[in-house]
C-alpha positions in Angstrom: -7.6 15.0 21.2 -11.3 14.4 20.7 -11.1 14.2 17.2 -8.3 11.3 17.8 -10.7 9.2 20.3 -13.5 9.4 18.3 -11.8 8.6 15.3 -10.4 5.0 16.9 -14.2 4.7 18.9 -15.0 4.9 14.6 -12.5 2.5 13.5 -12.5 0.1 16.6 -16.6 -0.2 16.2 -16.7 -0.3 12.4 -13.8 -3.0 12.1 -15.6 -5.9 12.3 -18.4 -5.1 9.2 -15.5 -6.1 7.2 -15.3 -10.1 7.9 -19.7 -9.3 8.0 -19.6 -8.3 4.3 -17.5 -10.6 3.4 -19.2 -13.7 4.9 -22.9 -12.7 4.2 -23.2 -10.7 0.2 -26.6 -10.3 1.6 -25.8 -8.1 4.9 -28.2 -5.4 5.1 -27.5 -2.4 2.5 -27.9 -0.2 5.5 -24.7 -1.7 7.5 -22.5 -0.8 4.6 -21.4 2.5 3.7 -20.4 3.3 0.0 -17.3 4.1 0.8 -15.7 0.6 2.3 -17.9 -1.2 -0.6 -14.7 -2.4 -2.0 -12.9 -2.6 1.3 -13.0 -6.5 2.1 -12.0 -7.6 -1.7 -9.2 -5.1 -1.4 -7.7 -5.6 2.0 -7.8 -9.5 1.3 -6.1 -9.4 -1.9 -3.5 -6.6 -0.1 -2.4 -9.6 2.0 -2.6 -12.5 -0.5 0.2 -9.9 -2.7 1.8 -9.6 0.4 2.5 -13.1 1.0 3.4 -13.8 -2.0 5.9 -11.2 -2.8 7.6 -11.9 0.6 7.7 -15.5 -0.1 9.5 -14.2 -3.5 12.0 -12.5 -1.9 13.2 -14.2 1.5 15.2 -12.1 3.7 14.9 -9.1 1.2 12.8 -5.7 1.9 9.1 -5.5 0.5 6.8 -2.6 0.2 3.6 -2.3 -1.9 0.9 0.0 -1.9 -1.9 -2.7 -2.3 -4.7 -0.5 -3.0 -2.8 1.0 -5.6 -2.3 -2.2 -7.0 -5.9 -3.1 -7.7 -7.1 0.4 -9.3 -4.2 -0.6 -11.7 -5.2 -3.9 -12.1 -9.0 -3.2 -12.4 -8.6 -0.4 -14.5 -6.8 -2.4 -16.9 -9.9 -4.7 -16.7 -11.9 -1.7 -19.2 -9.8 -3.2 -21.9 -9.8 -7.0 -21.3 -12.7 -8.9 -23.2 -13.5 -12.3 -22.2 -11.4 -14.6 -20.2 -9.0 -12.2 -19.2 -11.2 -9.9 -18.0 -13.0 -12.0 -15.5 -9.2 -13.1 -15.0 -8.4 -9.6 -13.8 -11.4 -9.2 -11.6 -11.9 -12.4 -10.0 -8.0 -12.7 -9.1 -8.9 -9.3 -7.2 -10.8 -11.2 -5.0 -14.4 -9.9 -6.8 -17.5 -12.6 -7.5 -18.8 -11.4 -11.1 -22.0 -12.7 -10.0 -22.2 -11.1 -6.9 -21.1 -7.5 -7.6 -21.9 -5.9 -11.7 -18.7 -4.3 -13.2 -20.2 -1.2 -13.1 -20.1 -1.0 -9.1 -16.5 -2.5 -9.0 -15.4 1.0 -11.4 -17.4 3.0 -9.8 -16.6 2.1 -6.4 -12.7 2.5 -7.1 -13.8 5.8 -8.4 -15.2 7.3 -5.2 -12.3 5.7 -3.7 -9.5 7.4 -5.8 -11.3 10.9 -5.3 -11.2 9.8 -1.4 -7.8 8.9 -1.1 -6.5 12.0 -3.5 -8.3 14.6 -1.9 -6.2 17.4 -0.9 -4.5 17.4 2.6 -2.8 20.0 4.1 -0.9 17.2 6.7 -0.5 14.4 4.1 1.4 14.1 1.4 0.0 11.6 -1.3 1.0 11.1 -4.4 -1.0 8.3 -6.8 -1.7 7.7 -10.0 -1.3 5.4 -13.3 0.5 6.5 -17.0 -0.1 4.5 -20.1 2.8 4.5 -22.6 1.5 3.6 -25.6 3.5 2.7 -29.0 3.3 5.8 -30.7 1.8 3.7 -33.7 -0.8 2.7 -32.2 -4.5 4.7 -30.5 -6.4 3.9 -28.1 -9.9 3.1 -28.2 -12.3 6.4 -27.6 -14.5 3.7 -25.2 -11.3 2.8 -23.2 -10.0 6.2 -22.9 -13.4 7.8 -22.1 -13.7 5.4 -19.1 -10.2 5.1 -17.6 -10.3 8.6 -17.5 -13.8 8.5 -15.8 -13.5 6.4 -13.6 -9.8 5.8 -12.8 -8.1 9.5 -14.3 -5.7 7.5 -16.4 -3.0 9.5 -17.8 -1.5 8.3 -22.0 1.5 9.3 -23.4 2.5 8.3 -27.0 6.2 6.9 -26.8 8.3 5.7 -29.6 10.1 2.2 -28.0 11.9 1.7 -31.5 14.6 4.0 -29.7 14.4 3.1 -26.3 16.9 4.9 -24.5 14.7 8.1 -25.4 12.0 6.1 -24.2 12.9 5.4 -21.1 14.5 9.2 -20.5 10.7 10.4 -21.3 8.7 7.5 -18.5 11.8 8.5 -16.2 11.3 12.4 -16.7 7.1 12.0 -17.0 6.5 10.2 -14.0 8.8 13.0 -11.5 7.0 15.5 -12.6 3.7 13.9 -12.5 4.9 13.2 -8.6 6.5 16.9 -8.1 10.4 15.0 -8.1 9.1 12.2 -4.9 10.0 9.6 -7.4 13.3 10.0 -9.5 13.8 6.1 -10.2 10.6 4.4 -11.7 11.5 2.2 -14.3 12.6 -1.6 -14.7 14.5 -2.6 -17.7 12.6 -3.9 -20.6 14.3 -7.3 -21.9 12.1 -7.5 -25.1 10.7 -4.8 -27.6 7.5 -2.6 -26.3 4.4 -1.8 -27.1 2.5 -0.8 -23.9 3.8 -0.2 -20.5 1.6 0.5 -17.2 3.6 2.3 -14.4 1.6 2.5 -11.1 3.2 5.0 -9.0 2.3 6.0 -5.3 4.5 8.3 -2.7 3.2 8.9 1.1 4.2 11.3 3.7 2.2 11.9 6.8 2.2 13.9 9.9 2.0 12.2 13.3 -0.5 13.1 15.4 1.8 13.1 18.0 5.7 13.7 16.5 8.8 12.2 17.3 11.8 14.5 19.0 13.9 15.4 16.4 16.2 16.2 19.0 16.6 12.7 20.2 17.2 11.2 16.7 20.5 9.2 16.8 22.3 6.8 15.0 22.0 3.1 16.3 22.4 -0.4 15.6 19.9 -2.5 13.2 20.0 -6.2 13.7 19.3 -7.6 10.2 20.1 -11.1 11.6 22.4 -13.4 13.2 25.7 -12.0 11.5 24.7 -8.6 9.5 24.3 -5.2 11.7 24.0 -1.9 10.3 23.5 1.9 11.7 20.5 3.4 11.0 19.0 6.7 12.8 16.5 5.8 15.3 13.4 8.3 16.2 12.2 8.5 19.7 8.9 9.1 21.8 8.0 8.3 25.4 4.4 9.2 25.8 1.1 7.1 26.6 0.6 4.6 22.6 -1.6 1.8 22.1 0.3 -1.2 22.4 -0.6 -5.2 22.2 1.5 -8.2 23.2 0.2 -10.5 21.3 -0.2 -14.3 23.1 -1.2 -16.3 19.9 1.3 -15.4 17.7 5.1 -14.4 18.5 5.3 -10.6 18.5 4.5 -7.1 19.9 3.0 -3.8 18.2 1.9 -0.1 18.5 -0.8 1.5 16.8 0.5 5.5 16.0 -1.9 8.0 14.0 -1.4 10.3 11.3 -3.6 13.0 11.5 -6.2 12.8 8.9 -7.4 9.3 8.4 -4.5 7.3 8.3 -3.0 4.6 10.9 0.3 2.4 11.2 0.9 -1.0 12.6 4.7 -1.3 13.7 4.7 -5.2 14.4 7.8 -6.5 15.8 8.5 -9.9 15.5 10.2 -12.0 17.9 13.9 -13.0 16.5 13.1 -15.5 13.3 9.9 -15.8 13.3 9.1 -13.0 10.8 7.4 -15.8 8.5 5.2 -17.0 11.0 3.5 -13.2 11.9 3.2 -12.6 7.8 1.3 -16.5 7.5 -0.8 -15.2 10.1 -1.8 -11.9 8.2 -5.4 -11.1 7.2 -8.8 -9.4 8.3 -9.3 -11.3 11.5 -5.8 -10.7 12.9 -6.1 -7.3 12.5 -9.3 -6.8 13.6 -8.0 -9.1 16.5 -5.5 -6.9 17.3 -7.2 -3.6 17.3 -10.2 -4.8 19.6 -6.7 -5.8 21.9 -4.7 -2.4 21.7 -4.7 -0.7 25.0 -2.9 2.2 25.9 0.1 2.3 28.1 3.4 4.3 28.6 5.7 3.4 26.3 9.7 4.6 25.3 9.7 3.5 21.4 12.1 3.6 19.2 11.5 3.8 15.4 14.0 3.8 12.6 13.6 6.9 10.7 14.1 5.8 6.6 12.7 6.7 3.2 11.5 3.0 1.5 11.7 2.8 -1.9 10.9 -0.2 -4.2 9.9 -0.7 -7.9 8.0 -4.1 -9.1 7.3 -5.5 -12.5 4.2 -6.9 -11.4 3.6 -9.9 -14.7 5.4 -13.2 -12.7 3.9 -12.1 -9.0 0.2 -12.0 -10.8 1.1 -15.5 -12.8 1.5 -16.8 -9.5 -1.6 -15.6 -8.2 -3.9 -16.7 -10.9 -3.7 -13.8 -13.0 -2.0 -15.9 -15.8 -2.5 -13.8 -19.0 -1.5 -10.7 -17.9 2.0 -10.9 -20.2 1.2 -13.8 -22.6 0.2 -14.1 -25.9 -3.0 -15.4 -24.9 -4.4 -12.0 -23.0 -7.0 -10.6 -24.5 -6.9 -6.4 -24.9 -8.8 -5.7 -27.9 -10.3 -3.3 -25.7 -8.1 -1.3 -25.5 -6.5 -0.2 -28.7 -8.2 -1.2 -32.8 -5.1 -3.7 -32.7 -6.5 -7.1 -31.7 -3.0 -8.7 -30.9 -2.2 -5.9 -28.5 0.4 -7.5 -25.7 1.3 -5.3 -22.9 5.0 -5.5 -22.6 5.0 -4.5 -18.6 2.9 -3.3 -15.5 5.4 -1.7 -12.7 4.4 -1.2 -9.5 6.5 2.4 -7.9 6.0 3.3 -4.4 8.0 5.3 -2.2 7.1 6.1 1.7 9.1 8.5 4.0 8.9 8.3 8.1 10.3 11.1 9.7 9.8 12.9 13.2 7.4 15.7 11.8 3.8 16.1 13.3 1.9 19.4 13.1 2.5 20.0 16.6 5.8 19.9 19.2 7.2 17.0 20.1 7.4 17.3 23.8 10.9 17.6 25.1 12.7 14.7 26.5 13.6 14.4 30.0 10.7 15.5 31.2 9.3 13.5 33.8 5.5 12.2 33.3 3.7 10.5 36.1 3.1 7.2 35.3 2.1 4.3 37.6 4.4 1.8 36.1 7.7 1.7 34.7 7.2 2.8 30.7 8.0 -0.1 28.3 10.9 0.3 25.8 10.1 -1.0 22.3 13.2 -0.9 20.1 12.4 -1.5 16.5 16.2 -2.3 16.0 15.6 -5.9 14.2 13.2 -7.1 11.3 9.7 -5.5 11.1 6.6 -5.0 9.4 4.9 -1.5 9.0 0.9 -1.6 7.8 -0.4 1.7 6.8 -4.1 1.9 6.6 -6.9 4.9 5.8 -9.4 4.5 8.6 -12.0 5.8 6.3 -12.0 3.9 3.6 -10.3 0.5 4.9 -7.9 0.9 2.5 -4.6 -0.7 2.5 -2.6 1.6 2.1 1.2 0.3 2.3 2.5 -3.6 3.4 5.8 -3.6 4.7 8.7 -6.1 5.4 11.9 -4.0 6.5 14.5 -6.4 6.6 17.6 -4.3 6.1 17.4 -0.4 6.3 20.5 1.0 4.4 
């Protein structure tokens, strides 16, 4: 319980040197910590994506692991040469002449070893696989530092027979995540050369579980005319919670244990767009400095999320133009100057269950409480925002629209 309070004191206190660091490059070097270097280029590019892909995809689920997304993105970076690599970087939200290349790798490398350490409560999954032509070798400069700095994993793969090809990604990438991901491919409309999958699965404990006992089925308002049945996890116990007055919804704060924290925002009925507009830094800063604790019944749909992206049309859009085109430059990467990559896919799967590493306490029980608890049903559109405390990483963005 100590470890919990001190742990939000941590993030509550330490929450507002991100919008410092990124006003003022010049903040004193002993107000940052070499761990959240990265922190306010990543989390602001986390919700750029995020608005964009929703704005791609109206009333359809989304779910990214952002962070994932740029160690993809700036790994790829080691084999871009001019325009596209400052291309790569910038659109990432970095200022080349602010912060050398050298920091920006190195930075996502103590960050990878950060996120991938070993966990007995977490499960956490990440990495990114290079399928490379089989005609073709990489560069020993480009493979010396992407494993480095980023442990990239290569596989030579002969696309002139592609169904074999895509049997081999399929098969390498479930056992690279121990079977978490079965489904990680996107058709290829065009011949390939080189394809980057970025895969990512997540499981945490709660700090305080759900009653698996008290798990039912129960209706999901997708909107106005759709309503489906999905099972709905329960709790009543004492959760951070925040009524927000500025924009038009409500949300809990639950812990994992470890490092990790959620956001359940519930938007009031249609106005979903209006809370992800409103996304960024300050909001969520906003709303942690607002969280207070109260009693609260919630309700929670319990669901395993699941999405795959090919990420070359999102980045177009946000000023990552070359990433697919003939004009990219990767002669970085392999001795063949004209190297186009054919695809980068984005994977990421996240499961929310009932399991915390202790008992859920019974329900029924009566609790003394000074007020009547509050009853939060997540039963309509919401958004779920997984960060690691520790890093100020971003971990997952998510729009659930429909939960079947």
């Amino acid at each position: 319980m100590l470890l919990t309070f001190y742990t939000c004191l941590l993030w509550l206190s330490c929450s507002g040197l991100w919008t410092v660091q990124a006003e003022d490059p010049n903040v004193n070097v002993s107000m940052r910590s070499y761990h959240r270097d990265l922190a306010p280029s990543n989390v602001d590019f986390a919700f750029d994506l995020y608005k964009h892909l929703v704005a791609s995809a109206p009333g359809k689920n989304v779910f990214i692991s952002p962070v994932s997304i740029s160690m993809a993105l700036a790994m790829l970076s080691l084999g871009a040469r001019g325009h596209t690599r400052a291309q790569l970087l910038q659109g990432l939200g970095f200022n080349l002449t602010e912060t050398p290349e050298a920091k920006i790798h190195q930075g996502f490398r103590k960050l990878h070893h950060l996120l991938s350490k070993s966990d007995d409560t977490l499960e956490m999954i990440m990495g990114n696989t290079v399928f490379l032509n089989r005609s073709l070798e990489l560069l020993e400069s480009f493979s010396a530092d992407t494993k480095h700095y980023y442990e990239l994993d290569t596989l030579a793969t002969d696309f002139q027979d592609w169904a074999r090809a895509n049997r081999q990604i399929h098969e390498y990438i479930k056992n690279k995540t121990q079977g978490k991901i079965m489904d990680s491919f996107l058709e290829l409309d065009s011949p390939a050369t080189l394809i980057l999958v970025n895969y990512i699965f997540f499981k945490g404990m709660w700090a305080h579980p759900f009653d698996q006992g008290s798990t039912r089925e129960e209706n999901f308002y997708v909107n106005e005319t759709t309503l489906v049945q999905v099972p709905m996890m329960f709790q009543s116990r004492e959760i951070k919670y925040f009524k927000d007055q500025l924009l038009p919804c409500q949300l809990v704060q639950l812990d994992y244990v470890g490092n990790s924290t959620v956001f359940f925002v519930l938007p009031n009925a249609g106005e979903m767009d209006a809370v992800v507009t409103a996304l960024s830094r300050d909001t969520i800063q906003r709303w942690s400095d607002s969280l207070t604790s109260r009693q609260v019944d919630l309700y929670i749909p319990k669901v395993s999320i699941s999405e795959a992206y090919d990420l070359g049309s999102l980045l177009e859009d946000m000023g990552i133009a070359d990433l697919l085109t003939q004009q990219a430059n990767f002669s970085g990467i392999t001795q063949e100057s004209q190297l186009k990559l054919s695809k980068v896919v984005h994977k990421a799967m996240l499961q929310l269950d009932e399991q915390g590493v202790q008992e859920a306490a019974p329900t029924g029980v009566s609790l003394k409480v000074e007020s009547e608890p509050l009853t939060i049903h997540f039963n309509r559109p919401f958004i779920i925002m997984i960060f690691d405390e520790f890093t100020w990483s971003s971990l997952f963005l998510v729009k659930a629209m429909n939960l079947t």
